[in-house]
C-alpha positions in Angstrom: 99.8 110.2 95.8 101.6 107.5 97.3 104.9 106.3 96.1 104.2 102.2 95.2 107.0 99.6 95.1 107.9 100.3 91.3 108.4 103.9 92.2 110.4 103.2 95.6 113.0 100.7 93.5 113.1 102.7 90.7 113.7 106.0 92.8 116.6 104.0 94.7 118.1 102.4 91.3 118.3 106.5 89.9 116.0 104.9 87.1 113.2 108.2 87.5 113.5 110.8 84.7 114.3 114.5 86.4 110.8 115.8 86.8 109.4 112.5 88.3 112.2 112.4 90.7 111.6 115.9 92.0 107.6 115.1 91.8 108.7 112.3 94.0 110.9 113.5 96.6 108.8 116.6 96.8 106.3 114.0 98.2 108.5 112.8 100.3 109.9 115.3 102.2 105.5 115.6 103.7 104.8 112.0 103.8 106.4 109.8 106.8 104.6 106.8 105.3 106.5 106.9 101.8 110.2 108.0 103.4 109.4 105.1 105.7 108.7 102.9 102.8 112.2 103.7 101.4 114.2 103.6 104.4 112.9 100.3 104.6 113.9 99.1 100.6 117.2 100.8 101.5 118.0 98.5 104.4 116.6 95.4 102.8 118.9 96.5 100.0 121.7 96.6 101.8 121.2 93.3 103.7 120.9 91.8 100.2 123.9 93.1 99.1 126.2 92.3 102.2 124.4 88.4 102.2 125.7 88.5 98.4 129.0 89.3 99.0 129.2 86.4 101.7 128.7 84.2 99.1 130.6 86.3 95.7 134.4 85.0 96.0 136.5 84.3 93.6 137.3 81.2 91.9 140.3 79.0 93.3 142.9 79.0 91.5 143.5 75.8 89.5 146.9 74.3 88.4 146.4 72.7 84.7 149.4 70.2 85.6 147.5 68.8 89.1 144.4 68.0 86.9 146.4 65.9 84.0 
């Protein structure tokens, strides 16, 4: 068994059920292939996350009276 991309985001997102989270990092802890595979959704995650908040501000504040 190797752990596909539905697994990997799902495993990451804490979306696995108890026993198909321990089947999974069970296979994980022999296959270098499958941890690399979610080191690497974990770091592509996170560089999605820190471009988001680049662009995630809040809204100006607008004075009713400046518009009229």
């Amino acid at each position: 068994m190797h752990l596909d991309e539905e697994l990997v985001q799902r495993l990451l997102h804490g979306e696995l059920d108890r026993p198909a989270e321990t089947s999974v990092r069970d296979h994980l802890v022999s296959c270098d292939d499958c941890r690399a595979r979610v080191a690497e959704a974990e770091r592509e995650e996170a560089e999605v996350l820190r471009l988001l908040r680049h662009l995630d501000h809040p809204a100006p504040r607008v004075n009713p009276e400046e518009i009229v």
